[in-house]
C-alpha positions in Angstrom: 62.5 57.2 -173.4 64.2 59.9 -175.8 67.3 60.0 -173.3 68.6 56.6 -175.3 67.7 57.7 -178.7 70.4 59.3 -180.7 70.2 60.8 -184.8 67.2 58.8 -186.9 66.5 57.5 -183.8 66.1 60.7 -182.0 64.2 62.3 -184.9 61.3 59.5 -184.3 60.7 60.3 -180.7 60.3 64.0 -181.8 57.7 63.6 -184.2 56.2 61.3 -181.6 56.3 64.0 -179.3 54.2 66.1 -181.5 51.9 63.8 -182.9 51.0 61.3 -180.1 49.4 59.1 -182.1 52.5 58.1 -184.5 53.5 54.6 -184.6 57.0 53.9 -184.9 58.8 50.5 -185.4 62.3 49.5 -185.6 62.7 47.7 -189.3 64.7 44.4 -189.0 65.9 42.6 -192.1 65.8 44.0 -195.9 67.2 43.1 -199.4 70.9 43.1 -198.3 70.5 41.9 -194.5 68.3 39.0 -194.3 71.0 36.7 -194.9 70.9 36.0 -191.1 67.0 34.8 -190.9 67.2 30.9 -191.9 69.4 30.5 -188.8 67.7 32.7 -186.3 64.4 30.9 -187.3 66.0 27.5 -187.3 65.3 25.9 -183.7 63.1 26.6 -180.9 66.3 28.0 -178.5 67.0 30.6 -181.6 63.9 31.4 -182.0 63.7 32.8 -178.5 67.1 34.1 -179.0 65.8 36.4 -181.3 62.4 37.2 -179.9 64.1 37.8 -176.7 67.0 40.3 -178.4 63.9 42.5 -180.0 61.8 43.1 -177.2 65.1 44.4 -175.0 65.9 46.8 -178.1 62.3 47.9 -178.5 62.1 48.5 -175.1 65.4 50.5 -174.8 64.8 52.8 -177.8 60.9 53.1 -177.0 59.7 51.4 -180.3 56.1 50.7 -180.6 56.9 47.2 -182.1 58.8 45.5 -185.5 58.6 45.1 -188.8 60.1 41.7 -189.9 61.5 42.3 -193.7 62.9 38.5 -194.9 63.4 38.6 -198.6 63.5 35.5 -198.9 62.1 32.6 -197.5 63.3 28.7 -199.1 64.4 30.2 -202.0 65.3 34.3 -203.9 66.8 37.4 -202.3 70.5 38.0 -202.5 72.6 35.0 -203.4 74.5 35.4 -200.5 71.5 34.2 -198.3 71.2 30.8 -196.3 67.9 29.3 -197.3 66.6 26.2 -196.3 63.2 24.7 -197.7 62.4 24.6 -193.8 61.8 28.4 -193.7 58.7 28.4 -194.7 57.2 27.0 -191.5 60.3 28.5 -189.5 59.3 31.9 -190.5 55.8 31.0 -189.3 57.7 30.2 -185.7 59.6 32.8 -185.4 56.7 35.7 -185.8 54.9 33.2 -183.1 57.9 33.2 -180.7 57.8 37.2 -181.3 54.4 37.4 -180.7 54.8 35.5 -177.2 57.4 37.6 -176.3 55.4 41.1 -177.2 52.2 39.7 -175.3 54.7 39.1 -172.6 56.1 42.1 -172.3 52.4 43.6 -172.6 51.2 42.3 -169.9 54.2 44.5 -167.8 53.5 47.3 -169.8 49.7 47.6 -170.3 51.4 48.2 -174.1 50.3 46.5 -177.1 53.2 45.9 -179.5 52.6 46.0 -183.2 54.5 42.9 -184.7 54.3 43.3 -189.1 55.8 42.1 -191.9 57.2 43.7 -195.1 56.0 40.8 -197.7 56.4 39.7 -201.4 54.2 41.0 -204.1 55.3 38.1 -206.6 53.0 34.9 -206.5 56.3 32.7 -206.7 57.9 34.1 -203.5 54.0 34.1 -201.6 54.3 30.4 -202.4 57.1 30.3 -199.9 54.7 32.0 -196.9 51.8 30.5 -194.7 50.5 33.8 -195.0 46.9 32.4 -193.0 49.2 31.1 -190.2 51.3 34.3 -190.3 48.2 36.5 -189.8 47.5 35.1 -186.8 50.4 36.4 -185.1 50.8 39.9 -187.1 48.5 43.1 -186.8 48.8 43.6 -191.2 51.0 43.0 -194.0 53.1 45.3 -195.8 52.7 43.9 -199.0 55.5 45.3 -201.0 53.6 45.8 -204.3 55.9 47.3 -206.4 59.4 46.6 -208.6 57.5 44.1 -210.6 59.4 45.2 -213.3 62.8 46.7 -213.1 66.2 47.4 -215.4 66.6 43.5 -214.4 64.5 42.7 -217.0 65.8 44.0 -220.9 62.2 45.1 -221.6 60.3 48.2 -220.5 57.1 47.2 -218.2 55.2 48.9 -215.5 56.6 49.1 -212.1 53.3 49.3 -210.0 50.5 48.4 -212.0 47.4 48.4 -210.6 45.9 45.7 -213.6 47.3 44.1 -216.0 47.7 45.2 -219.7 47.2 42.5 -222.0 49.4 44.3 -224.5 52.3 43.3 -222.7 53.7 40.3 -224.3 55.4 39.1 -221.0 52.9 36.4 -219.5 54.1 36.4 -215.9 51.7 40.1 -216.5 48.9 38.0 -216.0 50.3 37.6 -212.2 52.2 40.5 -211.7 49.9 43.2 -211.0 48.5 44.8 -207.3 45.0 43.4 -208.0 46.3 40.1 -208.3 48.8 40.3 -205.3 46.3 41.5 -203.0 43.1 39.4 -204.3 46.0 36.3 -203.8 46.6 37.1 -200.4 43.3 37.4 -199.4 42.3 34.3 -201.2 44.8 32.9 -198.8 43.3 33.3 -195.8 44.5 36.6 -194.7 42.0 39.2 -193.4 41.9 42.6 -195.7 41.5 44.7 -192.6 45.6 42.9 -192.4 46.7 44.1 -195.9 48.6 47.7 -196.7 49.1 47.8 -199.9 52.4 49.3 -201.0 53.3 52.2 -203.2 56.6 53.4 -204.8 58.4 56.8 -204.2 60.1 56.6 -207.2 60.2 54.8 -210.9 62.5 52.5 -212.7 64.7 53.2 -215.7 65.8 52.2 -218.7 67.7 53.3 -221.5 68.2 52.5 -225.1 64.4 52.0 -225.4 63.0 52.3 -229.5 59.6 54.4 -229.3 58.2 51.1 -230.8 54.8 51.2 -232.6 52.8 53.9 -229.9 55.5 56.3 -229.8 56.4 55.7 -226.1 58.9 52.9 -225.3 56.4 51.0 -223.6 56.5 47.1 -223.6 59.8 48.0 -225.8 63.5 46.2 -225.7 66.1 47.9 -223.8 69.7 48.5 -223.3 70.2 48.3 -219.9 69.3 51.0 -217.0 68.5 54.6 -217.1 70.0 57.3 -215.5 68.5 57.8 -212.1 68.9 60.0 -209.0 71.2 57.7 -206.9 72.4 54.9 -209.0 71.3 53.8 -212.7 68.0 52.0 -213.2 66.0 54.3 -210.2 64.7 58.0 -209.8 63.0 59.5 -207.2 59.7 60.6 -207.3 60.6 64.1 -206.5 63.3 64.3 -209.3 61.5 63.2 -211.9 58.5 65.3 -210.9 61.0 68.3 -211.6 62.3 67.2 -215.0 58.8 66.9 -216.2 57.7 70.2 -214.9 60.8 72.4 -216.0 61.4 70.1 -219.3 58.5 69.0 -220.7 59.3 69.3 -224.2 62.4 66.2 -223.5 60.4 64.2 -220.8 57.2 63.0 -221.7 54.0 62.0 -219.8 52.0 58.8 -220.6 49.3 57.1 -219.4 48.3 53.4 -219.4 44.6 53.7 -218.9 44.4 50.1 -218.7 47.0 49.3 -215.9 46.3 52.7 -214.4 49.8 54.0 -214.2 51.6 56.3 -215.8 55.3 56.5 -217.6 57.9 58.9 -219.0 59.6 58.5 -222.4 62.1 60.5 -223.5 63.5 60.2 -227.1 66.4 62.1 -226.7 67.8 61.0 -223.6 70.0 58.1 -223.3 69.5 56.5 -226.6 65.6 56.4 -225.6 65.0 56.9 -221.7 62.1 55.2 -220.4 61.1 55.3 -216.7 57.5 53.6 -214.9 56.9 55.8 -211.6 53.5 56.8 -209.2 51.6 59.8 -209.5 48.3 61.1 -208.0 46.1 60.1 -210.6 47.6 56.8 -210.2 47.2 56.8 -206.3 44.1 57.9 -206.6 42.9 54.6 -208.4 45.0 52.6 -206.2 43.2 54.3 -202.9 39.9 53.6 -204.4 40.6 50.3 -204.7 41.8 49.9 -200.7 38.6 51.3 -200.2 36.5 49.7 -202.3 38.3 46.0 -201.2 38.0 47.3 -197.3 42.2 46.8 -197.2 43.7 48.1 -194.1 45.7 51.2 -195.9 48.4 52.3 -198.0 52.4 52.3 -196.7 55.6 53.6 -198.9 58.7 53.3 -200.0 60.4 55.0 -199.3 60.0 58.2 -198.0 62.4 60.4 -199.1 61.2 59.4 -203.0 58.6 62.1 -202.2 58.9 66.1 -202.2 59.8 67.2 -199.1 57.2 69.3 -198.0 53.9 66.7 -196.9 51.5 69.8 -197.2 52.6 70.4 -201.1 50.0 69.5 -203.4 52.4 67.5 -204.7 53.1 65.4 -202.4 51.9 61.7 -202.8 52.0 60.6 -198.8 49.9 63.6 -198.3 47.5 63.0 -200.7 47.0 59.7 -199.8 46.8 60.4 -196.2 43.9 63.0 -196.7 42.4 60.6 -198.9 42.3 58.0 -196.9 41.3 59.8 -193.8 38.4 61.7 -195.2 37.1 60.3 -198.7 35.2 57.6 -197.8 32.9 56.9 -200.9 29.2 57.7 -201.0 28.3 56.2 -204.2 28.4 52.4 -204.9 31.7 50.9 -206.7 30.9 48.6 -210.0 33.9 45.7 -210.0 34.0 43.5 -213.5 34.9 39.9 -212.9 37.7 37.9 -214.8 36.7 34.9 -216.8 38.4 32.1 -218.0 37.0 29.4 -220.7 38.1 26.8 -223.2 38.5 27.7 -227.0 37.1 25.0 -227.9 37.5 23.1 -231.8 34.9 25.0 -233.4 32.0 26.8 -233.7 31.7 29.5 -230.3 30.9 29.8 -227.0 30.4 33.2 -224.6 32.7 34.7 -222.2 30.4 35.8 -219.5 31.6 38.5 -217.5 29.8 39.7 -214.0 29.3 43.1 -213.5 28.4 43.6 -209.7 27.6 46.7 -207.4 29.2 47.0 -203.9 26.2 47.5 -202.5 22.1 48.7 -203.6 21.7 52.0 -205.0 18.0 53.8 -205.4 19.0 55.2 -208.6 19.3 53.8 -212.3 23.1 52.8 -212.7 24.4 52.6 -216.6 28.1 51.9 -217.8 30.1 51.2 -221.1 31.7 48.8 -221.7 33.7 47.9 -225.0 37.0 45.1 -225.7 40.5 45.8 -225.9 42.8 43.3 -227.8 45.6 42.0 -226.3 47.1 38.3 -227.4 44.1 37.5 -228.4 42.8 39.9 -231.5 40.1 40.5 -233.5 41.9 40.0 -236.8 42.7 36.5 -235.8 39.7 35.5 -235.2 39.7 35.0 -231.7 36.8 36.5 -230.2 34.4 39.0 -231.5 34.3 42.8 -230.7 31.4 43.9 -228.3 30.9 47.1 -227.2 27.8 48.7 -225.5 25.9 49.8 -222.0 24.6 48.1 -219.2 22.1 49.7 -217.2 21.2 48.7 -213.3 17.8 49.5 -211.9 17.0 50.7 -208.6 18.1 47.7 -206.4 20.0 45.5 -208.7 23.4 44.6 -208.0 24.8 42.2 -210.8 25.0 42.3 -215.0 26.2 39.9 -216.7 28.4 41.2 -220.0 28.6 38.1 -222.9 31.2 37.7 -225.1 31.4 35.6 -228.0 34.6 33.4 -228.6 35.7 31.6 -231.7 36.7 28.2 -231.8 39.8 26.4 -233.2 42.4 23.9 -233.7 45.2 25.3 -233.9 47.8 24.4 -230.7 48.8 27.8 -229.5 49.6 29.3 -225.9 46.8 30.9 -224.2 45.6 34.2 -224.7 44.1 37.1 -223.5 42.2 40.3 -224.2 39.9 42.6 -221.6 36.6 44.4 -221.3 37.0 47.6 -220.5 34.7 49.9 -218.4 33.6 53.7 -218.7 31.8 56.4 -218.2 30.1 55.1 -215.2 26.9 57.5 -214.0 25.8 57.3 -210.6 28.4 54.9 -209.4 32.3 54.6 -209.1 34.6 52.2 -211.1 36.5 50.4 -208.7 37.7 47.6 -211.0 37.3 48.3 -214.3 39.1 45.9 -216.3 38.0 42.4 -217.0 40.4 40.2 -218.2 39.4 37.1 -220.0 41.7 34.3 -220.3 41.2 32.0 -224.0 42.6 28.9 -222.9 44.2 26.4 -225.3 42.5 23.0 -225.5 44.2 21.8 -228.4 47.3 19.0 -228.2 50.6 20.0 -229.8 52.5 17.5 -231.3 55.4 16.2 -228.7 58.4 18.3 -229.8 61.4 16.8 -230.8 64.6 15.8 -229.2 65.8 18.8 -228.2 69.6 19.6 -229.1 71.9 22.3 -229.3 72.2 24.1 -226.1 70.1 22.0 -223.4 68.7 18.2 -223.2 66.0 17.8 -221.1 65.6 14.5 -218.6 62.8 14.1 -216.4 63.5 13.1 -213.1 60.1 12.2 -211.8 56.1 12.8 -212.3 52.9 13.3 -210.2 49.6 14.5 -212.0 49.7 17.3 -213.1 53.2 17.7 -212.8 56.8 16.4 -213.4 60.5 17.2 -212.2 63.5 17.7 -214.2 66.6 18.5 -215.1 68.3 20.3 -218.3 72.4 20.1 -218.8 73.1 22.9 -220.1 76.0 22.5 -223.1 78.4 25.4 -223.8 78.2 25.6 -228.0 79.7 29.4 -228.2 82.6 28.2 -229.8 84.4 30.1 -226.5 84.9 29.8 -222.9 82.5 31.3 -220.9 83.9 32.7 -217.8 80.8 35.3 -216.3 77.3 34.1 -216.9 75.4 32.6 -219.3 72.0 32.9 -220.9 70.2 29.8 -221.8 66.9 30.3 -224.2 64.4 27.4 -225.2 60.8 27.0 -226.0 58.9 24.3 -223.7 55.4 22.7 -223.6 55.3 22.8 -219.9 55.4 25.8 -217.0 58.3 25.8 -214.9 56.9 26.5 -211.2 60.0 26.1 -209.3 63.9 26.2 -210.2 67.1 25.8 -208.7 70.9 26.3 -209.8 69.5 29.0 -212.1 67.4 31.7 -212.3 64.2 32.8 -214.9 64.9 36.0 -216.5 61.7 36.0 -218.7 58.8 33.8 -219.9 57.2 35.5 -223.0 54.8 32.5 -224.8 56.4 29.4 -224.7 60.0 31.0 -225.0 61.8 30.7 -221.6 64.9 32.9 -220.9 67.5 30.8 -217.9 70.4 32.6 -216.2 73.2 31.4 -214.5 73.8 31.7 -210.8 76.9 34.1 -209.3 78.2 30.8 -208.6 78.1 28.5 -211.8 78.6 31.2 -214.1 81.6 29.9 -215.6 81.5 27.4 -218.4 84.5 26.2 -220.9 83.6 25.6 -224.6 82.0 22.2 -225.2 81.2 21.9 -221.0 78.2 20.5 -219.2 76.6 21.5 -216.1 72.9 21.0 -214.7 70.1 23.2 -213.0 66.9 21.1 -211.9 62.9 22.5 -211.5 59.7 21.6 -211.3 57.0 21.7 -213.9 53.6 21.3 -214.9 52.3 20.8 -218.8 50.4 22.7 -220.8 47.8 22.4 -223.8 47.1 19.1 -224.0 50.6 17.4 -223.9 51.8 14.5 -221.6 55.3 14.2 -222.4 58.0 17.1 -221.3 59.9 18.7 -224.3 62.1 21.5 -225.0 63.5 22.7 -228.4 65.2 25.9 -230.1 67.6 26.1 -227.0 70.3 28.5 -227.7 72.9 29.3 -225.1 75.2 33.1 -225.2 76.9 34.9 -222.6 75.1 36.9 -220.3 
């Protein structure tokens, strides 16, 4: 089997050699080579094409199976990439015709080949998966639960973050966080025992970053990407575990206790140099939660983000191997549930949030428990403060936590604040963040014609939805010849878009790009980019206004 193998390839059938047990696939795709995937997945005769081509090259280099890594499917990824809105089943096809061909080849071998997927952590590209179909022909997912936020993006946010922070003002936060990815995907039909949750081996940059009002850069405007260890915008783990243990007086450490990751700010580097990364406190809280959710492990990426030595202290693969390996919990795990719940027009109602115990515990089980504002405050009269303890006796397994909510009628977009759990005796906190979701019930006015930048047409409607197009004007005054930025405020949520792509949706204020194809636009020009939509509040008729339009 090794005679074949040659460099990286080699290596692998070494440290098979001395660890018999190691796994080792051959990865097929990725961000800058899945262009190819639409066609190979297109017909039944390509299909076996490919299925066919990967069990002769598994075979010849003595690969335990693949690991299929399409980013994307239908629609994302590079803009170079074929899609087709087809994929979405054809992927499901193609990881069948796989399958068949593994099982196949099994039954020669007496071999089982492992056949996985690297997979999306954002809800928007899952929508493009049949992830309970999928399951059926994979042994677990990679879910790829990291880069949620990135020097793409002009704002500082978390990379990884375990929950969400209702201090950040970007609302896709509410969706772009682990526990959501994983609770999604599960939801969807696909076994835990079938999900490895991802972890990142290094952190995103920025630069340019104000302290803003904590200190820290944190949910703070940017200028653009940070200095990293290969190219701008990304630094190993490794590296920037250096500069915070030789210069810790330039790089500083923070800690969101709420998303349970941590963060670097440095004042005096690069204008403000900001940079969301992985420790082991944070691995820690992610592991309990893989065992407290019974998920199938943890993977990486990628490898050489971590020190270099596996037995270092340091080092996060080893830590999370010897964690998950050996610390099984003994105690139960306490998990708070989030709510969601109408305003209403007046007076209040209660928030009720369920405090449960994995499992029964003969001993008297207390936590705290206290709220956090986030969109929605105290000082605005949103909700009311309640702080306190909740105690389980011997053999209970659920609390219920009320809190009390203030009614309105003032149209605004939904908001959010959390109870937060502490200081936990006799029992773990597994998830200790409840966030509860105010939603609007009151009907805004239909805006006004919008003008400027953008007009708005709709194309076609189905409850609760619509589709439609903007034309996009250029009112710069000046040709633009290399992207554009398009900015309006809507009373509907755009769930699908083509010809363009969303930068940001903070409130009702959306943020539109240009494509690497229609980026050019003379002064006074029109050009189109269509979605799909769904209203919000209590409006029936699709609006936009303030649209503004720059170059990118």
């Amino acid at each position: 089997m090794g005679s074949t193998r040659q460099g990286e390839f080699q290596s692998d059938y070494q440290a098979q050699a001395a660890n018999p047990n190691l796994k080792v696939e051959i990865s097929v795709g990725g961000w800058t080579l899945s262009s190819a995937f639409s066609d190979a997945a297109l017909t039944d005769l390509s299909r076996k094409k490919f299925a066919d081509s990967l069990v002769r090259f598994v075979n010849q280099y003595g690969f335990d199976g693949a690991d299929l890594d399409w980013e994307y499917p239908v629609s994302g990824g590079l803009d170079t990439n074929k899609n087709r809105p087809e994929d979405k089943h054809n992927y499901t096809l193609l990881l069948q015709a796989v399958r068949s061909a593994f099982n196949a080849q099994e039954a020669i071998s007496g071999k089982h080949y492992l056949l996985t997927v690297a997979s999306p952590a954002g809800y928007d590209k899952m929508a493009n998966f049949e992830l309970a179909d999928m399951a059926k022909s994979l042994d677990w997912f990679n879910v790829m639960s990291y880069d949620y936020h990135g020097a793409w993006e002009t704002q500082t946010g978390h990379n990884a973050p375990l929950y969400v922070n209702p201090a950040s003002q970007n609302a896709i936060d509410t969706k772009y966080n682990i526990d959501y990815t994983m609770q999604a995907y599960a939801a969807a039909g696909v076994p835990k025992a079938k999900l490895i949750m991802g972890a990142p081996l290094y952190g995103r940059t920025w630069q340019g970053v104000a302290a803003g009002p904590n200190g820290d850069g944190l949910f703070q405007n940017s200028a653009g990407a940070g200095a990293g260890t290969w190219e701008p915008g990304m630094i190993d783990y490794n590296d920037l575990l250096n500069k915070l243990q030789t210069q810790p007086a330039t790089y500083k450490l923070y800690r969101d206790n709420v998303s349970q990751v941590p963060y670097v700010y440095a004042p005096g580097v690069g204008g403000g140099w900001f940079s969301t990364f992985e420790d082991k406190t944070s691995l820690g809280k992610k592991i309990d939660s893989i065992i407290g959710n019974d998920y199938g492990g943890m993977m990486f990426w990628e490898l050489d983000g971590d020190v270099h030595n596996s037995n270092s202290p340091d080092s996060l693969v080893g830590y999370a191997a010897s964690q998950l390996k050996s610390n099984q919990p003994t105690l139960p795990s306490i998990s708070a549930t989030g709510v969601s719940l109408n305003e209403g027009n007046s007076g209040t109602s209660l928030a009720s949030v369920t405090l449960t115990l994995s499992k029964m515990s003969d001993k008297s089980i207390s936590v705290t428990y206290a709220t956090l504002d986030g969109t929605a405050t105290i000082v605005g009269n949103d909700y009311k403060f309640a702080t306190g303890s909740v105690t389980f006796a011997p053999g209970e397994t659920m609390k219920t936590v009320n809190v009390t909510i203030n009614g309105d009628t003032v149209n605004e977009a939904d908001e959010t604040f959390q109870l937060n759990l502490s200081n936990a005796t006799n029992a773990t906190l597994l998830k200790s963040v409840s966030t509860i979701t105010i939603k609007n019930d009151d009907s805004p006015a239909a805006p006004p014609a919008s003008s400027g930048a953008a007009v708005l047409s709709v194309t076609g409607t189905w409850f609760p939805g619509f589709g439609g197009e903007i034309t996009v004007k250029n009112t710069t005054g000046s040709n633009i010849s290399s992207g554009w930025l398009l900015e309006f405020d809507s009373n509907f949520d755009i769930t699908s878009i083509w010809n363009a792509d969303i930068v940001s949706h903070i409130g009702t204020r959306y943020t539109v790009k240009s494509l690497s194809w229609n980026g050019s636009l003379a002064n006074g020009g029109t050009l189109k980019f269509g979605f799909n939509g769904t209203m919000t509040g209590g409006s029936t008729t699709p609006g936009i206004i303030g649209s503004t339009i720059r170059k990118a």
